[in-house]
N, C-alpha and C positions, 0 to 999 in steps of 0.2 A: 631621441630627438632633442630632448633640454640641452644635452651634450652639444648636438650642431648651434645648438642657439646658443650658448655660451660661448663655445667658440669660435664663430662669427660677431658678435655683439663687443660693442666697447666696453670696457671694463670700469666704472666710477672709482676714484679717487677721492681722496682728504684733501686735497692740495685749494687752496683758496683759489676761486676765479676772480671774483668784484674785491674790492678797496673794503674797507668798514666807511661808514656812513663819517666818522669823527678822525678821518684822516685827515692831518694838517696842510697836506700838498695835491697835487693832482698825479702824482709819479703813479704809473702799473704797482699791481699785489706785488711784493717782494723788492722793492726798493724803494732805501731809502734817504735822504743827504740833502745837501751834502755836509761832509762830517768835516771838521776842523781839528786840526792837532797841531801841536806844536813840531818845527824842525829840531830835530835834538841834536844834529851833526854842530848846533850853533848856537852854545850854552849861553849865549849873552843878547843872543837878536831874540827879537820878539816876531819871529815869521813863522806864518801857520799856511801849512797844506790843506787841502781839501778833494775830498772824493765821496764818492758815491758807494754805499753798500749793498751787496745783491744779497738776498735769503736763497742759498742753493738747494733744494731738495734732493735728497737720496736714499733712494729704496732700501731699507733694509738698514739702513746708517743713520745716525742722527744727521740732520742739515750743519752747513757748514755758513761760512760768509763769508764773500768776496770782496773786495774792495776794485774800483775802480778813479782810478788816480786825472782828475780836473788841473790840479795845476796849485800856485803857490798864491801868498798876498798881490807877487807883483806880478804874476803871468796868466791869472784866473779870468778868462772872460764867457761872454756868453755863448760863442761859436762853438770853445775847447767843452764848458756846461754843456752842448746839443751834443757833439760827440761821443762824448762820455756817457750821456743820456744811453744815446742808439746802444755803445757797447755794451751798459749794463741790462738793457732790455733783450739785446741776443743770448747776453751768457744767462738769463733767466729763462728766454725760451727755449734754449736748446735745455736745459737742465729739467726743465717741464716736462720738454718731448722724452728726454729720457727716462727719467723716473715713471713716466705712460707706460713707456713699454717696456721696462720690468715689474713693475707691479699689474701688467695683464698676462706675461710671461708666467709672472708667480700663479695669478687667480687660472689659469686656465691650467696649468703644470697641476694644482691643487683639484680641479673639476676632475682632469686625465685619470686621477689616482681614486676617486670614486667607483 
């Protein structure tokens, strides 16, 4: 019976749900920005890029990070900000939903062999 109730029941996670309290922004767990770097194709301007970085989780692998690209000094507005927003908040949640179901994959693969 523990068996059916394992493998029926969700499986908890490590992965952060809430912000920390001493977040500097209001962005979701896992992003962060936006980041600024210089253009280097243009050894003499002084123009800087800017994006958004996402914390990828992956089962089994160290996390990775993404970058989501906003735009430059002269092209960065608040619209292209909302956009970029949205895509970094998808490629967080799909990366969520994935890392869920391999690491319930793993915990129930693990109960099986009990």
């Amino acid at each position: 019976e523990l068996k059916n109730r394992i493998k029926s029941s969700a499986v908890p996670n490590r992965l952060k749900r809430n912000a920390r309290k001493n977040k500097f922004n209001d962005f979701p767990v896992g992003i962060s920005g936006p980041v600024s770097s210089r253009v280097t194709s243009a050894p003499d301007s002084d123009l800087h890029q800017y994006h958004l970085q996402v914390s990828v989780p992956r089962f089994g692998k160290l996390p990775t990070t993404k970058k989501v690209y906003i735009g430059t000094d002269n092209t960065y507005t608040d619209e292209r900000f909302d956009k970029a927003l949205i895509k970094a908040q998808s490629i967080r949640e799909s990366a969520v939903k994935q890392y869920a179901i391999e690491h319930a994959a793993d915990a129930r693969k693990a109960v099986s062999s009990l």
